[in-house]
C-alpha positions in Angstrom: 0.0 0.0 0.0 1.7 3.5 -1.0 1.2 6.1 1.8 -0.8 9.0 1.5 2.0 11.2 3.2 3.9 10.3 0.6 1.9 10.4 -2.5 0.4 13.9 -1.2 2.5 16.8 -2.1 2.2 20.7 -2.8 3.5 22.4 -6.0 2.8 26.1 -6.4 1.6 26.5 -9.6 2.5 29.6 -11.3 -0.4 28.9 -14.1 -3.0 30.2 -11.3 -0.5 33.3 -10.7 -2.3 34.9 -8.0 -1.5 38.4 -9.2 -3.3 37.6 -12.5 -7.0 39.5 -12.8 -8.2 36.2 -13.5 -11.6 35.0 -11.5 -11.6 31.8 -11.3 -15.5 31.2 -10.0 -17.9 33.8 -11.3 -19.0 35.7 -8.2 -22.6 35.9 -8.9 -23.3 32.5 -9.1 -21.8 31.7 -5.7 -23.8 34.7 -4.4 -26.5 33.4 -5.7 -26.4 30.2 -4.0 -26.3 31.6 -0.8 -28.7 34.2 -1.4 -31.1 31.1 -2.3 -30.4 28.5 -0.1 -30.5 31.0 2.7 -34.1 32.3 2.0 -36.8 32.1 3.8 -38.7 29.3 1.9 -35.5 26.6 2.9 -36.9 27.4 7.2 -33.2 26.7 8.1 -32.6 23.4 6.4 -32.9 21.0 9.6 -32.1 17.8 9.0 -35.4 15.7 7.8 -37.7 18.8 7.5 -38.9 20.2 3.8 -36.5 22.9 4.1 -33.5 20.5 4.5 -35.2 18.5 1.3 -35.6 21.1 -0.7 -32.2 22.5 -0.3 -31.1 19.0 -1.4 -33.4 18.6 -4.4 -31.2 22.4 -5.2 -27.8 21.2 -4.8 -28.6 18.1 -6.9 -29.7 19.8 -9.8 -26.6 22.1 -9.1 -24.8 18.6 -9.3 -26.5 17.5 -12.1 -25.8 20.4 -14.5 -22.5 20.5 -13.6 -22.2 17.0 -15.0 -20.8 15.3 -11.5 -20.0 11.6 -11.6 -21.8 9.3 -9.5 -20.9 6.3 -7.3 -23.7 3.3 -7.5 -25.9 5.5 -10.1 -26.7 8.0 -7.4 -25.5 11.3 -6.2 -27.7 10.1 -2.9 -26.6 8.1 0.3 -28.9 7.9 2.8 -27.8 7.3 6.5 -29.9 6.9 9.7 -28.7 7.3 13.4 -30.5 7.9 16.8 -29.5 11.2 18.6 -29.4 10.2 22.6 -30.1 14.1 22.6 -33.3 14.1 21.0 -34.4 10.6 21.2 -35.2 10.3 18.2 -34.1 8.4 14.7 -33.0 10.4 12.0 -32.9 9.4 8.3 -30.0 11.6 6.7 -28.7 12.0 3.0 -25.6 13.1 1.9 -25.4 14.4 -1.6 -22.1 12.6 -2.9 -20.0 13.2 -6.3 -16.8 13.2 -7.7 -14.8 14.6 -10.8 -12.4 11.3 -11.9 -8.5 12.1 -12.1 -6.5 12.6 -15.5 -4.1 10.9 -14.1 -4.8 8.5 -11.2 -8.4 8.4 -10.7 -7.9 6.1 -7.9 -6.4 8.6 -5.4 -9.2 11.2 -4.2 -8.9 14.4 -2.2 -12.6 14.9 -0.4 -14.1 18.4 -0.9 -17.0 19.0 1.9 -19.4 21.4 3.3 -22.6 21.0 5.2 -26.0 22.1 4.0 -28.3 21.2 7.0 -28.8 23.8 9.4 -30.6 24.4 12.5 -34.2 24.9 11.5 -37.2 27.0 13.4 -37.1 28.2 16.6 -39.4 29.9 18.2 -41.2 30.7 15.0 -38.0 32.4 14.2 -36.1 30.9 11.1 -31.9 30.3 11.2 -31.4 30.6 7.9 -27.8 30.0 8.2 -26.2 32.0 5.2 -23.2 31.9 6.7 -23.2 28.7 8.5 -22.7 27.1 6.2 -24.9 28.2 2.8 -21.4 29.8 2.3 -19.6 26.3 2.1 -22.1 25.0 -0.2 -21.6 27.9 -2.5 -18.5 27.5 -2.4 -18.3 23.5 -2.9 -21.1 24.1 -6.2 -18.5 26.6 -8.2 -15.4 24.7 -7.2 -17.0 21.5 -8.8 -17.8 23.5 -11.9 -14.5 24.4 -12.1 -12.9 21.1 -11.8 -15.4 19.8 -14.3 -13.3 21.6 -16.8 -10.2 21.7 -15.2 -9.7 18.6 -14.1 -6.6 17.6 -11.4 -4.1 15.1 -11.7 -6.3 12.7 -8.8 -10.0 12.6 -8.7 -12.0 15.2 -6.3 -14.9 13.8 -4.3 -17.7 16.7 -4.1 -19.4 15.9 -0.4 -22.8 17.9 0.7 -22.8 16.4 4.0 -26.4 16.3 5.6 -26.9 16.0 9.7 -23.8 18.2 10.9 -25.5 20.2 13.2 -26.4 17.4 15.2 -23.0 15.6 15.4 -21.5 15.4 12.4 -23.5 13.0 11.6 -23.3 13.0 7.8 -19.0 13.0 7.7 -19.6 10.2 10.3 -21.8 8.1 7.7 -19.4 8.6 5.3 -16.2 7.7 6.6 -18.4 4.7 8.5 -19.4 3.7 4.6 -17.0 5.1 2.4 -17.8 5.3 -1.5 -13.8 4.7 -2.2 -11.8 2.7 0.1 -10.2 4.9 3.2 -6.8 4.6 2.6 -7.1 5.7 -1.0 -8.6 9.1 0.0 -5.4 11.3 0.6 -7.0 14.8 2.2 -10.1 16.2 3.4 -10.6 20.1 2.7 -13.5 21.4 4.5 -15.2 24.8 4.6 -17.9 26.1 7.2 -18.3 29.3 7.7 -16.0 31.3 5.2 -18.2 34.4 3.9 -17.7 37.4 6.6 -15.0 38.6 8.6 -14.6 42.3 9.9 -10.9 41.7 9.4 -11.0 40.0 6.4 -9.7 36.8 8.0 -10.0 33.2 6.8 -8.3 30.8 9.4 -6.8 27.5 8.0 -6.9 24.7 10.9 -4.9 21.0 10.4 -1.4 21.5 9.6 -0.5 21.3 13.5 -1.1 17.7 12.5 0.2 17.4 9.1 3.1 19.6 9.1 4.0 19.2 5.3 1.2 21.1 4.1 2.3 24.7 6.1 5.0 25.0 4.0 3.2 25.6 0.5 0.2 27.2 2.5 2.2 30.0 3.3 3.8 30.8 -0.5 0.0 30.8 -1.2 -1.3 32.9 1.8 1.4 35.9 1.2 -0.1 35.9 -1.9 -3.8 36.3 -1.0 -5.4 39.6 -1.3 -7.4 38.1 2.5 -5.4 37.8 5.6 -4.9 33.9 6.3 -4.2 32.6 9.9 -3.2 29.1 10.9 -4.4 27.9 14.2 -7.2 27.0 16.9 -5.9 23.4 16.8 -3.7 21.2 19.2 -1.1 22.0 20.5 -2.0 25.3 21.2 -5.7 25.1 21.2 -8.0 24.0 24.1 -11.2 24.0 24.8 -14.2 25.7 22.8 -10.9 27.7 20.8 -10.0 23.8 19.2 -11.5 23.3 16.4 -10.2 19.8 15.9 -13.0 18.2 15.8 -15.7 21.2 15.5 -17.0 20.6 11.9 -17.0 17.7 9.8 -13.5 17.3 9.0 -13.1 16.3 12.6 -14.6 12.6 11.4 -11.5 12.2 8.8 -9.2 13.3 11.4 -10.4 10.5 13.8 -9.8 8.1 10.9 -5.9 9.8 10.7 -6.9 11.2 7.3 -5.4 14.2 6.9 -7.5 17.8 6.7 -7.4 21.2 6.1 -10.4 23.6 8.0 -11.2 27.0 6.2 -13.6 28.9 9.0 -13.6 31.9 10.3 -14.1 32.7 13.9 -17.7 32.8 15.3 -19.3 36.1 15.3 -22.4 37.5 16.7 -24.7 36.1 14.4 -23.4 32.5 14.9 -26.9 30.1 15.3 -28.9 33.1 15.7 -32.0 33.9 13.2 -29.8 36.9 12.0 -27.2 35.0 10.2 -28.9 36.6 6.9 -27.4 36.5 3.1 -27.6 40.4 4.0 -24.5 39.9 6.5 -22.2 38.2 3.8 -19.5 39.8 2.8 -19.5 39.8 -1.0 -15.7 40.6 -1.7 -14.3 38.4 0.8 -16.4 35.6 0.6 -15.7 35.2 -3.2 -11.6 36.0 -2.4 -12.2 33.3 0.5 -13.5 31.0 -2.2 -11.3 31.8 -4.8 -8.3 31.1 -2.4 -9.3 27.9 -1.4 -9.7 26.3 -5.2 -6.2 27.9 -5.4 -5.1 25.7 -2.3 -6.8 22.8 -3.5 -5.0 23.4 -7.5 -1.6 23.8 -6.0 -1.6 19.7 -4.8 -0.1 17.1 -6.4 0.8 13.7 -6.2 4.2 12.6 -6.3 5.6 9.3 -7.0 
């Protein structure tokens, strides 16, 4: 068996020269997608309500115009689990796809966000533009873009379902894995990434997988956003680790390795105010344009 540590390196490519005027995801569209799926009509996407299935019936026609692949002839993998919280038994779906390698499709780097969100409370609706209608944004546009620019290994597109309630979809999915385990090389997560008053995008993981800082950095000095490393162990604890506080924290468990874009929480974190009016159009769309940029630069080596 080859090891992933091996196989996974960084190469900063000077064909996505960040000083070029080129946009590489039109920012329109990824407003758009956060503008929709944080509307009123989607009553904060909780898991198993209409709002949570209609912003999946979106993102799967997002999927399917974009021409995704498919594992088992669906972009759908249901899940169930009981929440010891609630009491209850959830039925979850995660939307999966995947753009194949040019050059070894068997090697896969997984690209996730979360589209469930807290629902109604209180008759007042989360709508959750930032957390995490951003991601999904985000994961939509990158997947158009890899559709046409393919990468040397193949890029699984993952819409996980349940994360508000424990991770629940990444769990399902590592649990169950489309592709075998030790054939997926990274996990590059984003929740959270459209608003900052400081124009910050923090990058957590390579605490525990020190040869990605290196290439991260060439590529942060570059960025016209400030990028942070940190709120991860060793330095981290407490509610300021973010380890294991979004999905990514399920690959890490299965010593995959991972790379967090988030920002820090602000006021309107899981409060009915988190609007598409509080995104931040210009950073958002740099956040999002940095992270294909990150996710361009790898390479595998042999």
């Amino acid at each position: 068996m080859i090891n992933r540590f091996f196989l996974l390196t960084f190469l900063f490519l000077f064909y996505y020269n960040s000083s070029s005027a080129q946009h590489l995801i039109n920012k329109d569209s990824l407003l758009a997608h956060v503008q929709e799926l944080s509307s009123d009509k989607y009553e904060g996407r909780e898991v198993e309500s209409t709002g949570n299935e209609l912003a999946r019936a979106y993102i799967l026609q997002r999927f399917q115009n974009i021409g995704l692949k498919s594992f088992d002839s669906s972009y759908v993998h249901p899940f169930k689990f009981y929440s010891r919280f609630t009491r209850k038994t959830y039925q979850g779906k995660n939307l999966i796809g995947y753009v194949p390698g040019y050059k070894d499709a068997d090697h896969f780097v997984v690209l996730s966000a979360h589209y469930d969100h807290v629902g109604i409370k209180k008759r007042k609706i989360y709508n959750g533009a930032d957390d995490n209608a951003s991601g999904v944004g985000t994961l939509i546009e990158i997947a158009r873009h890899l559709t046409q620019y393919p990468l040397p290994y193949s890029v699984i597109i993952a819409a996980f379902d349940a994360e508000e309630i424990g991770l629940r979809g990444a769990d399902a999915f590592v649990e169950d894995p489309p592709v075998k385990l030790d054939s997926i090389l990274l996990n590059i997560n984003m929740d959270m990434i459209s608003r900052n008053k400081d124009n910050e995008i923090y990058i957590c993981g390579t605490a525990y997988s020190p040869f990605l800082r290196p290439p991260l950095d060439s590529l942060a000095k570059e960025a016209s956003i400030k990028v942070s490393f940190g709120h991860e162990a060793p330095e981290s604890t407490g509610a300021d680790d973010w380890t294991h506080a979004s999905d990514h924290g399920k690959f890490h468990r299965k010593e995959i390795p991972f790379l967090y874009f988030g920002v820090e929480d602000h006021e309107d974190y899981h409060e009915p105010t988190d609007d598409f009016e509080k995104i931040m159009p210009d950073f958002y769309h740099q956040v999002s344009e940095f992270i294909l940029r990150c996710l361009t630069a790898l390479e595998l080596n042999y």
